[in-house]
C-alpha positions in Angstrom: 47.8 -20.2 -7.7 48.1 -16.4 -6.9 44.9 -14.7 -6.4 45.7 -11.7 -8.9 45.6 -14.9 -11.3 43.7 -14.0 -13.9 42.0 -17.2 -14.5 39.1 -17.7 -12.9 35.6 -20.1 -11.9 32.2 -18.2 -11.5 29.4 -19.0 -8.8 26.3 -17.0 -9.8 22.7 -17.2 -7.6 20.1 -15.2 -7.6 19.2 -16.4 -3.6 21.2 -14.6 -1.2 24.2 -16.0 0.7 23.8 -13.9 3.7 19.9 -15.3 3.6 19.2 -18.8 5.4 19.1 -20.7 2.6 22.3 -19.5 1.5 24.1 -20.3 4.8 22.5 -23.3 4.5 22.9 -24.5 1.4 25.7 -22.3 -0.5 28.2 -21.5 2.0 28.9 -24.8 3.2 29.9 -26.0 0.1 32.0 -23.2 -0.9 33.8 -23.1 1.7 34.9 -26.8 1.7 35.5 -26.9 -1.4 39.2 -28.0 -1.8 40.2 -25.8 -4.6 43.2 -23.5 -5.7 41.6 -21.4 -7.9 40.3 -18.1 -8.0 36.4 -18.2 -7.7 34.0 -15.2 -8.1 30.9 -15.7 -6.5 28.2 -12.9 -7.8 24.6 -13.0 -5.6 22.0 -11.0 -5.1 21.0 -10.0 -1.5 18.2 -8.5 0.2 19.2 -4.6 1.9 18.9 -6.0 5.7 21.4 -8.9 5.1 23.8 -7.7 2.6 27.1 -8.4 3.0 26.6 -10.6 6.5 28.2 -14.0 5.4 31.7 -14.5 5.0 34.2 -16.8 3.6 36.8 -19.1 5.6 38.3 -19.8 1.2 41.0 -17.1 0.3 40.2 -18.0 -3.1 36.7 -16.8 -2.9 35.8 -13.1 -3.8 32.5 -12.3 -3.8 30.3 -8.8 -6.0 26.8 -8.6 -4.2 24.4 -6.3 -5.8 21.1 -5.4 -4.0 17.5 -7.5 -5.1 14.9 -4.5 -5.4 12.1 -6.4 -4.3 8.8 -5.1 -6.8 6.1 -6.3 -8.6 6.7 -4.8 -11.0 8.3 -6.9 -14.0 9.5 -4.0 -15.8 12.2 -3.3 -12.5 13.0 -6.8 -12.0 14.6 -7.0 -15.6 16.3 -3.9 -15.0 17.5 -5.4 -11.9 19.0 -8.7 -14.3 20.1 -6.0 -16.7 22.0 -4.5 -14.0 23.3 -7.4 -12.5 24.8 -9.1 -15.6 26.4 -5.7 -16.5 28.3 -6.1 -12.6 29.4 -10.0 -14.5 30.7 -8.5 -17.5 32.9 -5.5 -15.7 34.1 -8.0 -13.2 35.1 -10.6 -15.9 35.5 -8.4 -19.0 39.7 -9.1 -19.1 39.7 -12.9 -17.3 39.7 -16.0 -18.6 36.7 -17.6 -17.3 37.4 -21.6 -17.0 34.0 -22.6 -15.9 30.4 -20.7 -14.7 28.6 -22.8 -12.1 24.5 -21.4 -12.1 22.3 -22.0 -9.6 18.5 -21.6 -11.0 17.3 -21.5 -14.3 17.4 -17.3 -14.3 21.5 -17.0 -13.2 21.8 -20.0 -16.1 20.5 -17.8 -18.6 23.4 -15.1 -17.8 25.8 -18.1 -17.5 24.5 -18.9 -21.3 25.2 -15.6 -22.6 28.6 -15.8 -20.9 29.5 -18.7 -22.5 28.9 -17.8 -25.6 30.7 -14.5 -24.9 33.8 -16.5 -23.4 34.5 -19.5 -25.0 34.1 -20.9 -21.5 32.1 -24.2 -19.8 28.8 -24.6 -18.0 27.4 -26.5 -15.3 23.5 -25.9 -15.0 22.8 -26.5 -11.1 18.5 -26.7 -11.7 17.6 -27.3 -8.2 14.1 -28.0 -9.8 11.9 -26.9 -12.7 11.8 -23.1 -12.6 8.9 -22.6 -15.3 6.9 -24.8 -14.1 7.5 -23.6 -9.9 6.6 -19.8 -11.5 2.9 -21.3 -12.4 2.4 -23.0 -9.5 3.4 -20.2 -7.0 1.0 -17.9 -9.3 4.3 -15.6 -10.7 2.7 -16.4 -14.5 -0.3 -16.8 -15.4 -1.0 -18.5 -18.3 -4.7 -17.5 -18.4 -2.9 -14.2 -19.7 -1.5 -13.4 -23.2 1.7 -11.4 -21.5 1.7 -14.9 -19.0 1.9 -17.4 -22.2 4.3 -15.6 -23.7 6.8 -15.5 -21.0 5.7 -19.0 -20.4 6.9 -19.9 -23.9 10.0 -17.7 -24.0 11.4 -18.9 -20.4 10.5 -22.6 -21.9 12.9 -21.8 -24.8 15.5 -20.3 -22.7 15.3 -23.4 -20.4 15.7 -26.0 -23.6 18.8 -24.1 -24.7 20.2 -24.1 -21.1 19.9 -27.8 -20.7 20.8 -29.1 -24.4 24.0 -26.4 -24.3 25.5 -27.1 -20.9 28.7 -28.8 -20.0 27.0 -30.5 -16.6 23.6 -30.7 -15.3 23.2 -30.9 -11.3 19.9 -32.5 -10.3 18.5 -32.8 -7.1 17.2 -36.6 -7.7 17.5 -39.4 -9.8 13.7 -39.1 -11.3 14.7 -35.4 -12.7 17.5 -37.4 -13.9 15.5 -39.8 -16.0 12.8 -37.0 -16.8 15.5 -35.1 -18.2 16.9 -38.1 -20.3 13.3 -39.2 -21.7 12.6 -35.6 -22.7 15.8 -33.9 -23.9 18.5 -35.1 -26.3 21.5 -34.7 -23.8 24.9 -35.1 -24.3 26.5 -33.9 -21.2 26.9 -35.3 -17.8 24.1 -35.9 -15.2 24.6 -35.4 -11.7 22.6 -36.1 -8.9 23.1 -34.2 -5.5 20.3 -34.3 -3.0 19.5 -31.2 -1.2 21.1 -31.0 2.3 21.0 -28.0 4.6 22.9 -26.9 7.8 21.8 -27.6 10.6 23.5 -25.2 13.0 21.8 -22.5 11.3 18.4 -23.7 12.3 17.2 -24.3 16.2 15.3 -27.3 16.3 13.4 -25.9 19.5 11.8 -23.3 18.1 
């Protein structure tokens, strides 16, 4: 398949590939995957590391846009805004086959895509996003603005999962949890976490 092909496969992430735990855990896969299809892989990166990876895939083409790191949450959603605008302009006259999301934040673009596109979903969760933004303090649900994000990424989350094509779990209890808890209809995979070792040194 010729790369000006305009069908294509999407790989969005909101963790940056040049970043360890996207040599780690991203590239690997990516570029082993045996594949003869066009895939765009949109990340965001942080300014010191962007654009420091590469790809051994001709297939893969990647559009990195830069994470402006703030507290503020009124930037950060400019900063989503901005980056599903870069989706849109990069996709706007493809066919999209399928939109692989890693996290619950690059699923919600992948949802709007979909419905945009006519196209499939597979939901990589990696873990339970809502519920790792209480415990590492990023809402606070002792505040009114804190519930109601609580309550809105909750409802995002639930239309994510009951919507996509493929879930990709990292064990077999999310599995079940999601099972017990969700009326699902799609496909359950579970792929443990793994990591590259010769980006680490052991010694140190």
């Amino acid at each position: 398949m010729s790369k000006s092909n305009k069908n294509i496969n999407i790989y969005i992430t909101f963790d940056g590939l040049s970043d360890p735990l996207g040599q780690g855990q991203i590239l690997p896969y990516l570029n082993n995957l045996n594949i003869k299809e066009n895939i765009y892989i949109f990340s965001l990166e942080k300014k010191k590391l962007l654009n420091k990876f590469f790809y051994t895939n001709s297939f893969i083409t990647n559009y990195s846009m830069l994470f402006k790191q703030s507290k503020l949450k009124s930037l950060k959603l400019i900063n989503i805004i901005n980056f599903m605008l870069l989706i849109l302009k990069k996709t706007f006259y493809k066919k999209i086959k399928i939109i692989h999301c890693r996290g619950l934040y690059p699923a919600i673009l992948g949802l709007i895509l979909k419905k945009l596109k006519k196209t499939k979903l597979i939901y990589d969760m990696r873990g339970f996003g809502v519920e790792e933004k209480i415990d590492n303090k990023a809402i606070n649900l002792n505040s009114f603005l804190g519930k109601a994000l609580f309550r809105i990424l909750k409802y995002l989350e639930k239309k994510v999962i009951m919507t996509s094509d493929e879930i990709v779990v990292l064990t077999n209890r999310a599995k079940q949890y999601l099972k017990k808890n969700y009326t699902i209809k799609s496909e359950i995979t579970v792929i443990p976490c793994s990591v590259n070792y010769d980006k680490f040194d052991s010694n140190k």
